[in-house]
N, C-alpha and C positions, 0 to 999 in steps of 0.2 A: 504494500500500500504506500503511494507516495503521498506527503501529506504536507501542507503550507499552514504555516501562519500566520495570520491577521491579530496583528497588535502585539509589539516587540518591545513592553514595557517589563515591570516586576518580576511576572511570572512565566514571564518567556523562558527564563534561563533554564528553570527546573524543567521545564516541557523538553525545552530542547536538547540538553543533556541526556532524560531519561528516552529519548525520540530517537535519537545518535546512536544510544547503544543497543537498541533495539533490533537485530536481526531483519524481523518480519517488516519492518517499517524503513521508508526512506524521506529525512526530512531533505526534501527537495527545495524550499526557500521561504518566503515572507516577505510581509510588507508590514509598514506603518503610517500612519500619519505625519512620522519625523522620518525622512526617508535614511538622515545620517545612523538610528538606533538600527534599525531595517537593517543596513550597510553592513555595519559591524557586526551585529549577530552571525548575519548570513557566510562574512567572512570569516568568521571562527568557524564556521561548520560544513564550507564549501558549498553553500549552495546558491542558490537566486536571489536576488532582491528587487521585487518588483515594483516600478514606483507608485502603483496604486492597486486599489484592491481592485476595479476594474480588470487591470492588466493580468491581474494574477487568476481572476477567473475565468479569462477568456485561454487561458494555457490548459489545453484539453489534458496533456500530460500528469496534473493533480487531480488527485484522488478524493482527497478527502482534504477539508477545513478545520481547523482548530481555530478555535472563536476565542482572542483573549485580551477581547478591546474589555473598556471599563464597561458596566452593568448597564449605561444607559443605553447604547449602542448594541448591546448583544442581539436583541432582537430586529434592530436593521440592518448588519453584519449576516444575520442565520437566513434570516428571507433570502438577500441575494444571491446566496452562496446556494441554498435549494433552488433555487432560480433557474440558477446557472449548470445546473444540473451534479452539484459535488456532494456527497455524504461531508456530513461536518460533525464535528462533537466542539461543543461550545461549552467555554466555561458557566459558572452558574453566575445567578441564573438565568434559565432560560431566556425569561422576560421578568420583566416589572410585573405585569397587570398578566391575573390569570386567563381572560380572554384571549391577549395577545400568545401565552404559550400554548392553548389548544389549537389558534390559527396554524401555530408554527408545523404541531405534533401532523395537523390536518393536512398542510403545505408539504411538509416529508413525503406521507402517505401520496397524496396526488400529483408529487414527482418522481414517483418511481426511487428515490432514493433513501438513506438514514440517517436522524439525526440522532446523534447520541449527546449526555448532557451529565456532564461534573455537578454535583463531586461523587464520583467514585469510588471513596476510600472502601465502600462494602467490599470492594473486591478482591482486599485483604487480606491476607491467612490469620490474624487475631480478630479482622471483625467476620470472618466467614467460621472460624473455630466457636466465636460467641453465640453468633447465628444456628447453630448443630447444636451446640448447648440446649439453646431454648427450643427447637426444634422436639429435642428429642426426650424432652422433658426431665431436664437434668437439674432445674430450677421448683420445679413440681409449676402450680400454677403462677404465672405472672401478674402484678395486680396494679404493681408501681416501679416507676424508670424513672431515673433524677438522671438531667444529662446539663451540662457544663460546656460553656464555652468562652471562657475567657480569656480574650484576648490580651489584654492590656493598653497601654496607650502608644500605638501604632505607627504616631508622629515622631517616635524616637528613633525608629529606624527607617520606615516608610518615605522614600525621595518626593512622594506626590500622595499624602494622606486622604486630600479633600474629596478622589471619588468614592474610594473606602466608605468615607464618611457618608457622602450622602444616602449613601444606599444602606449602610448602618449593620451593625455586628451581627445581628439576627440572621439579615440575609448575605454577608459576608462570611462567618463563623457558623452560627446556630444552625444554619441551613447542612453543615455535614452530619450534625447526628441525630438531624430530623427524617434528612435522606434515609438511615440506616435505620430509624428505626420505624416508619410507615414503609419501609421494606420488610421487615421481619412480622410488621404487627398488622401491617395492613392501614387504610387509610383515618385521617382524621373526620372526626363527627360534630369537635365544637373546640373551639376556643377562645379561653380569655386570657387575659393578659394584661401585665403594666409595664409602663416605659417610662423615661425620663431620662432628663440631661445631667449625669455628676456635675461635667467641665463644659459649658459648654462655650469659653475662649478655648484654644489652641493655637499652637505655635509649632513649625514645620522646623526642622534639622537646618534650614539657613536660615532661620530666624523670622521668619513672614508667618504672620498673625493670621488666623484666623476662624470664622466664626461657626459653630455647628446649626444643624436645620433640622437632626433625625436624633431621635434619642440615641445615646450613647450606653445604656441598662437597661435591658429587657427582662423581665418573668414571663412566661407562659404556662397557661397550664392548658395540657392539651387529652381530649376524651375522646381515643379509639374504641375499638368494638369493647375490649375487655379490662385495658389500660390504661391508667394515667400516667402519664408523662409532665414532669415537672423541667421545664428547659429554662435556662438563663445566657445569656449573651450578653456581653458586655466589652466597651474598647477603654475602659479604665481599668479596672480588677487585673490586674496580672494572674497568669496560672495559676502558680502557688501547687498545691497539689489538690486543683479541680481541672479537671481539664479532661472526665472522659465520662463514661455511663455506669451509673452503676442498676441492675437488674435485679428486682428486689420478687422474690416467689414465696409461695409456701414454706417450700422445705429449704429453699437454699437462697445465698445472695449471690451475684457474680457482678465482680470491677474488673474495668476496663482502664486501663491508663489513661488513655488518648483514641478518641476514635478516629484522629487523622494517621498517625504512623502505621504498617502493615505489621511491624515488630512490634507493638503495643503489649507491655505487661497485663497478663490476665490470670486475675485469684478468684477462689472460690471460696466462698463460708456456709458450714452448716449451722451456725452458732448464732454469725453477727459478729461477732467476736476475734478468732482465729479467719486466716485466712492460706489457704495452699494455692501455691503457683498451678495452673493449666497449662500444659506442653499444646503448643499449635498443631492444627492440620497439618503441617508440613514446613519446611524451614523459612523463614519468611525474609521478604525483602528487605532490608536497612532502610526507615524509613517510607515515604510517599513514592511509589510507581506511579509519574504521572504521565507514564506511557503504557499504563494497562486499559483503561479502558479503548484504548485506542489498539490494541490487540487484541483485545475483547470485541468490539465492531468489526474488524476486518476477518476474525475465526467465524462471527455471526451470517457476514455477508457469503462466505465462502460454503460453509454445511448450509446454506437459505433456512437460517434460525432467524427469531428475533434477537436482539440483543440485549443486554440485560440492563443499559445506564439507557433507561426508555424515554423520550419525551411524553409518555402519558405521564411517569411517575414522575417526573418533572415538570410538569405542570400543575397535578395537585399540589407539591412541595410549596409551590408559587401560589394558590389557593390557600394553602394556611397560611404565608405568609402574611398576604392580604386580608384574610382572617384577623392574626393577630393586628393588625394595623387598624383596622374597624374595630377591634375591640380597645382598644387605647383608647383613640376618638372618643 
């Protein structure tokens, strides 16, 4: 699968490095809006640099799109690129507005091609080992999920914080272990929720001030078929040691480190109390593969499976988002 990128900012590097070493995949080039970042990536990795996304669509040669403009743009990025006839996997989310991400899911479908949609990290050997867990009832029944995600204040390391911000830590952060867990539990039925601004001045890494618009502390409390899930999201709170899910059953508990790393420490408790390490499904990756899913779409396309990072379930994701946002309101 030869595969381009659209938007050569933050998160390009890790794409592209884990895209590079990927056998089954070839990243073949990219474009940006700054054609110099474009330039330079593309020349650390020998491939193209197309001076607009135009150009880069009309190169029948690409395969696939990886969508890694900032969040306002992803859904006028994913339209063209189905347009244009390319499977694309875009980062999250899909869209803003969950009408806008069924149009997209509907757009795929009625151009013969696949959109596939981060975040991913389900695809994990500690979140797929947790996954088997609950599955096979190693928790006894499930009743309550406390899942974490905090970030911290983002403008410390972050070169360009403010689109982060607008779109806000929920749908930034929150949105991975919501992903993974309306995957395992199935979809949401209600939620409420509070937000609010800790800080809401901010000041970027060269000193330029600026102001926030989207809360920066989220709660949710969200009510699947048989689950409650207690989610937080925040771009003040640093990690600390929250930062993953904990799985609370009948007979058992199970933590998760981190639901972004594939190598995620995972313990179990029959007490509450003691807890024993879980050995993985299998050896796992060092960190975030964030060229699986994108080997996951191209195995999908080739056996004519579906693929499993789906823009339906990605469009509910964006549904409870919007959810939570009317329940703030």
């Amino acid at each position: 699968m030869r595969v381009a990128l659209v938007g050569c900012g933050n998160i390009a590097t890790p794409y592209a490095k884990t895209i590079a070493a990927e056998p089954r995949l070839t990243l073949a080039g990219m474009t940006d809006v700054d054609p110099q970042r474009a330039e330079a990536l593309a020349a650390e990795y020998g491939a193209v640099a197309y001076p607009s996304l135009d150009t880069l669509l009309a190169d029948d040669s690409i395969d696939t799109v990886v969508n890694l403009t900032a969040p306002t743009a992803h859904a006028a990025v994913t339209a063209a690129a189905l347009r244009a006839g390319k499977h694309v996997h875009t980062e999250k989310p899909v869209a803003l507005r969950y009408e806008e991400a069924v149009e997209l899911a509907e757009l795929a479908r009625s151009s013969g091609v696949r959109l596939s949609c981060a975040p991913s990290t389900l695809l994990g050997e500690a979140q797929q080992t947790a996954w088997k867990l609950v599955r096979e009832g190693a928790l006894g029944t499930i009743r309550a999920v406390y899942a974490e995600a905090n970030w911290g204040r983002i403008e410390t390391w972050h070169p360009s914080p403010e689109t982060l911000y607008a779109s806000g830590p929920l749908v930034d952060v929150g949105i991975y272990p919501l992903t993974i867990l309306t995957a395992i539990f199935g979809p949401v039925r209600r939620a409420q929720a509070y937000g609010t601004m800790l800080q809401p001045e901010r000041m970027r890494k060269d000193g330029h001030p600026f102001s926030l618009t989207t809360p920066d502390f989220y709660v949710a409390a969200l009510e699947l078929d048989d689950v409650v899930v207690r989610l937080t999201a925040t771009f003040w709170v640093r990690a600390g040691k929250q930062r993953g899910i904990e799985f609370h059953g009948e007979s058992s508990d199970l933590y998760m480190a981190t639901w972004g790393e594939f190598n995620s420490r995972l313990e179990l408790s029959h007490d509450g109390e003691t807890y024993t390490p879980v050995p993985l499904v299998r050896d796992p990756y060092p960190g975030i593969d964030w060229s699986r899913a994108l080997v996951e779409l191209a195995d999908a396309i080739e056996e004519g499976r579906p693929h499993r990072a789906s823009a339906e379930h990605a469009a509910h994701v964006v549904e409870v988002l919007n959810a939570v946002d009317r329940s703030i309101a």
